[in-house]
C-alpha positions in Angstrom: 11.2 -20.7 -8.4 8.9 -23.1 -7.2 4.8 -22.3 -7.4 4.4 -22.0 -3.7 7.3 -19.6 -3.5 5.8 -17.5 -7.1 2.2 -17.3 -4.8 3.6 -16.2 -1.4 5.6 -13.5 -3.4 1.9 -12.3 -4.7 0.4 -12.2 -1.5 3.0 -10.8 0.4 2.9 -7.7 -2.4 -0.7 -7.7 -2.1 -1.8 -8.0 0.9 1.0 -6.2 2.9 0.7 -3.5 6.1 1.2 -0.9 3.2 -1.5 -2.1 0.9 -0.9 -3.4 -2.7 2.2 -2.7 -3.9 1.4 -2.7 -7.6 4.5 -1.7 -8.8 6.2 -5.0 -7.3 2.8 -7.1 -8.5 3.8 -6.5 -12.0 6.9 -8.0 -12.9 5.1 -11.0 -10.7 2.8 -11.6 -13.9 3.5 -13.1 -17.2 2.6 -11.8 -20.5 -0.2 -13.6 -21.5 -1.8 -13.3 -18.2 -6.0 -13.4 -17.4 -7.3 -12.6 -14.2 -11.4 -13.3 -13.7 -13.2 -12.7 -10.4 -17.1 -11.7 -9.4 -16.1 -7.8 -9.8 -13.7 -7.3 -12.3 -11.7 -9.2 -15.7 -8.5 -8.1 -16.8 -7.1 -10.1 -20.6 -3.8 -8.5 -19.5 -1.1 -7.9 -17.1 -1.5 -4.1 -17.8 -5.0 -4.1 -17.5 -5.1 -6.0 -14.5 -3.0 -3.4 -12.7 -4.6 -0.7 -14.1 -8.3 -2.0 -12.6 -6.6 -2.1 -9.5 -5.1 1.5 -9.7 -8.6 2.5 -10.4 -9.8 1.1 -7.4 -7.9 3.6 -5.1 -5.5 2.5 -2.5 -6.3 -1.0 -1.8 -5.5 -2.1 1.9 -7.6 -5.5 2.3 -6.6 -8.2 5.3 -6.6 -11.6 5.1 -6.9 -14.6 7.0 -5.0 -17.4 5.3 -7.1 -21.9 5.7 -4.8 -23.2 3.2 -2.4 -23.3 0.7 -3.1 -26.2 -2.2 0.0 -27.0 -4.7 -0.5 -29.7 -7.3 2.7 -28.4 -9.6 2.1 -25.5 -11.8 -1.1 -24.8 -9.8 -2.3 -23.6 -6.7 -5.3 -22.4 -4.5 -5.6 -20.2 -1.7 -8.3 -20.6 0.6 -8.7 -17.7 2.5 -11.5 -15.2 4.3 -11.3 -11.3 3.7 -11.4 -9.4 6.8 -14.2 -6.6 6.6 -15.5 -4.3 8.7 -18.6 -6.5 8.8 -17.1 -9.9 9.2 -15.1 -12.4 7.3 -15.8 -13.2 3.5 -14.9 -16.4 3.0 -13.2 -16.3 -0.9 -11.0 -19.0 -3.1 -8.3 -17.9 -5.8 -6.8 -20.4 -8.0 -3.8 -19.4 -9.5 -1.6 -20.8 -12.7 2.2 -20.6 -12.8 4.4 -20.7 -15.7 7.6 -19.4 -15.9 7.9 -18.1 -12.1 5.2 -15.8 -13.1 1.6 -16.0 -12.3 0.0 -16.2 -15.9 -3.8 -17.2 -14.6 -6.3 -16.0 -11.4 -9.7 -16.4 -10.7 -11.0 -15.4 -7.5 -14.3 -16.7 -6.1 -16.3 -15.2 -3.7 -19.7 -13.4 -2.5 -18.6 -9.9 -3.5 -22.1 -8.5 -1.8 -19.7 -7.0 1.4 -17.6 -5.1 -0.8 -20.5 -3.6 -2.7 -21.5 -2.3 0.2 -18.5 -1.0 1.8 -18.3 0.8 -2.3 -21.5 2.4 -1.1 -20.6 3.8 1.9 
């Protein structure tokens, strides 16, 4: 499975009209995979998914710039839709395997502190 295929896979999972499906996000990442962004870390698959469980039903938008493959790696630019604007945000991703084994997501995450506060 080719990286842009393994990446599409993940966002379609995550970002769908049903929210995260975390049960199908799973079997998308490999055993030894990390995950670092400005409001979590997960060393973990499990962990990771267990963060996101945490979180509550997670049912974030996106608006897609552009998809960057250079072989086993990839990054998404991308804004999240909020209810007070876009946030624009970058996540790199690593794939071995036809799993996702690396992801760190960059971003401002001051707008979703704040919808946390509401």
């Amino acid at each position: 499975m080719s990286t842009t295929t393994v990446i599409e896979n993940y966002l379609s999972a995550f970002f769908g009209d049903n929210g995260a499906d975390l049960d199908a996000i799973r079997p998308m990442l490999g055993e030894h995979f990390h995950f670092s962004g400005p409001l979590m870390k997960a060393e973990t698959p499990d962990d990771f998914i267990d963060q996101l469980r945490n979180m509550g039903p997670i049912k974030l938008k996106i608006e897609k710039r552009d998809l960057l493959i250079d072989g086993d790696r990839g990054v998404l630019v991308f804004e999240f839709l909020t209810p007070d604007g876009p946030v624009a945000a970058a996540e790199w991703y690593r794939v071995s395997g036809g799993k996702i084994v690396e992801m760190k997501l960059h971003n401002d995450p001051r707008a979703f502190l704040s919808a946390f506060e509401r």
